[in-house]
N, C-alpha and C positions, 0 to 999 in steps of 0.2 A: 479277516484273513491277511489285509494286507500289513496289519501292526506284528500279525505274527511272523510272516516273512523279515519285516523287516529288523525285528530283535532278533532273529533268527540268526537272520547277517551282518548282526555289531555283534552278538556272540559270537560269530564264527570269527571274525575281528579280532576281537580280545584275546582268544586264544590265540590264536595264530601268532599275533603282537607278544605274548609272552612264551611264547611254546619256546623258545631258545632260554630263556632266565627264569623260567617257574621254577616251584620248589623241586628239590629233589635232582638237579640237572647240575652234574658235572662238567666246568672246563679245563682244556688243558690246554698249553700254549706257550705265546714268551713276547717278547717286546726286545726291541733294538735302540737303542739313541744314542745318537752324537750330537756335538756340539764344537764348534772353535769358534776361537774369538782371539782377539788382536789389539794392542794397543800401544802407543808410542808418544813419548816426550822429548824434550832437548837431552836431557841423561839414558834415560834408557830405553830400551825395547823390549816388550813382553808378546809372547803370545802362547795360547793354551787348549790344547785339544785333548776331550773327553769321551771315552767311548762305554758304552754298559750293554750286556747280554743277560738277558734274565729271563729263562723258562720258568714258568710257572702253572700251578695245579688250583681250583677251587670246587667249593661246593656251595649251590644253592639253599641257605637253610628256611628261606621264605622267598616267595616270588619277588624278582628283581633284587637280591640282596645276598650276596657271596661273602663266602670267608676263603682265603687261599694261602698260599707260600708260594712266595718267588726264591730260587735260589739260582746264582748267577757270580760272574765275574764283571770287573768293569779297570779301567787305565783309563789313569789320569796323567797327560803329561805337560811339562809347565818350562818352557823356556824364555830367558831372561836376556840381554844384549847393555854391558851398559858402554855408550860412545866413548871414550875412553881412547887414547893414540895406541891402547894395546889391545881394543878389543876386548876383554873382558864376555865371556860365557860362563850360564848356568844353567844345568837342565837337571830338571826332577822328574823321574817318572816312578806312578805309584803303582800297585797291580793288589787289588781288593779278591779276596772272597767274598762274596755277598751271601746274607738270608732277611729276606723281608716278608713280614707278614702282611695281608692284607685287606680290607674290608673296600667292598665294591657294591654302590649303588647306580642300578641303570634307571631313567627315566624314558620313559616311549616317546617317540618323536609321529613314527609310523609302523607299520609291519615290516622295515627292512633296515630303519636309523633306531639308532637311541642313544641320547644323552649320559656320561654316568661319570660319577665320583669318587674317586680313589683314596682313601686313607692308608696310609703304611708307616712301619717303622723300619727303616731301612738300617740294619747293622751290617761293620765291613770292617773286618779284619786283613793287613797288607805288611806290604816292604815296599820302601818309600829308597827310591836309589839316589844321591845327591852327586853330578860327576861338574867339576869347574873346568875349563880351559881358558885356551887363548888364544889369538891367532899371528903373536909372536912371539918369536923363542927367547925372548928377552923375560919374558914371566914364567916362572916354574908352575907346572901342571898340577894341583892339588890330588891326593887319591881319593877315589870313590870315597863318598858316606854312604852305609846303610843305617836306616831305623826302621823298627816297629811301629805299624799305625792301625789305630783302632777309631772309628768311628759310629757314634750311636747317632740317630734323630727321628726323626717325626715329616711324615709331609700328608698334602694335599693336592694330590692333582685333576684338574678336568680333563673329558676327554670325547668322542664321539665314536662309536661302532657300527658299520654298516656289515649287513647279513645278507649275502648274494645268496645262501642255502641258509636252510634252517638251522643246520650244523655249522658252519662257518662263521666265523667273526673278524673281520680284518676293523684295528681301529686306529685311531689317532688320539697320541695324548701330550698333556705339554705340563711345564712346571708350573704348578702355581705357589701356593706358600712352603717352607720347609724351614727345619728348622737343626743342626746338628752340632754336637759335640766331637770335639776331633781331640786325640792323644799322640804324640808322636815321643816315643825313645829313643836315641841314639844306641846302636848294638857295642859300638865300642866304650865311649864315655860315660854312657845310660844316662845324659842329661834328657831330663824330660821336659816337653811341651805341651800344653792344653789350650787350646782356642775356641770358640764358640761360631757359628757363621746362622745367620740368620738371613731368610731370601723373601722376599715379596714382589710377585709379580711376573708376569709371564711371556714367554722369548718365544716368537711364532719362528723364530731361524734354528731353534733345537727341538725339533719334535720327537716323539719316541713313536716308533711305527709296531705295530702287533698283531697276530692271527691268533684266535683262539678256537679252538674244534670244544663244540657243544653235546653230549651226550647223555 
């Protein structure tokens, strides 16, 4: 009697532990992240703040293991300083469409944490605005650049979800490897650009914060 009680109650466990990511179980939701950062030499000053909005939808097509689309916007903006007796400025800010697909694996921790791993391929479609000044009248103010920017890649992120309902997911995720190809046009000259960035390693001061509703 009492072996049956007690299977009884790691079944009721186990369910309970996946009743949020078994098969068949729809989420829907979206994630936040920012990031800035800062950095400066005897020549110049940079510093760069990133921001991304990404609602997204998935489906459970086996227990613990979703397919989804996130589709979102994200700004990027990138300012330059170089010491100079005239001051010298440069600010770039980008503004993305986003669509990313993605494959998400949870690992159980308990009945209210879980572990889980994020594969996506994030493409992003923008206008990249390039404006120089100065901060004396001695140097003429260049006009605005726009270009065209397309960005393809690949990443991997870990991350953690705690379940206050069964229905709720509020989680925490961070960058860990990624990998992107980046294009940029010029709209007037149409000189083109292609870069590669490649990232390894993860920044606990940029986290992406997210709620997912389970259904």
């Amino acid at each position: 009697m009492k072996k049956l009680v007690t299977l009884a109650m790691l079944s009721a466990f186990a369910l309970a532990v996946n009743a949020q990511t078994e098969k068949g179980k729809t989420i829907a939701g979206g994630s936040i992240g920012y990031s800035n950062s800062k950095s400066s030499n005897n020549a110049m000053e940079s510093k760069q703040n990133s921001l991304t909005l990404l609602p997204s939808i998935g489906y459970f097509v086996k227990d613990n293991l979703a397919l989804g689309l996130g589709i979102g916007y994200s700004r990027l903006t990138e300012e330059g300083s170089e010491k100079t007796q005239y001051l010298l400025n440069q600010k770039n800010t980008t503004d993305y469409f986003m669509v990313s697909p993605f494959i998400r694996r949870y690992i159980n921790i308990s009945d209210q944490f879980k572990f889980f791993g994020q594969f996506s391929v994030p493409m992003k479609w923008g206008n990249l605005e390039s404006v120089t000044g100065t901060a004396s009248p001695a140097v003429s103010v260049a006009p605005p650049s726009n270009s065209k920017t397309t960005a393809i890649g690949v990443s991997i992120e870990p991350g953690f979800a705690y379940f206050p309902t069964k229905r709720i997911g509020i989680q925490l995720s961070l960058d860990g490897l990624s990998y992107a190809w980046n294009k940029t046009e010029n709209k007037n000259s149409h000189e083109v650009s292609k870069n590669n960035a490649f990232n390894l390693g993860t920044d606990f001061f940029a986290p992406k914060i997210g709620i997912q509703f389970h259904f």
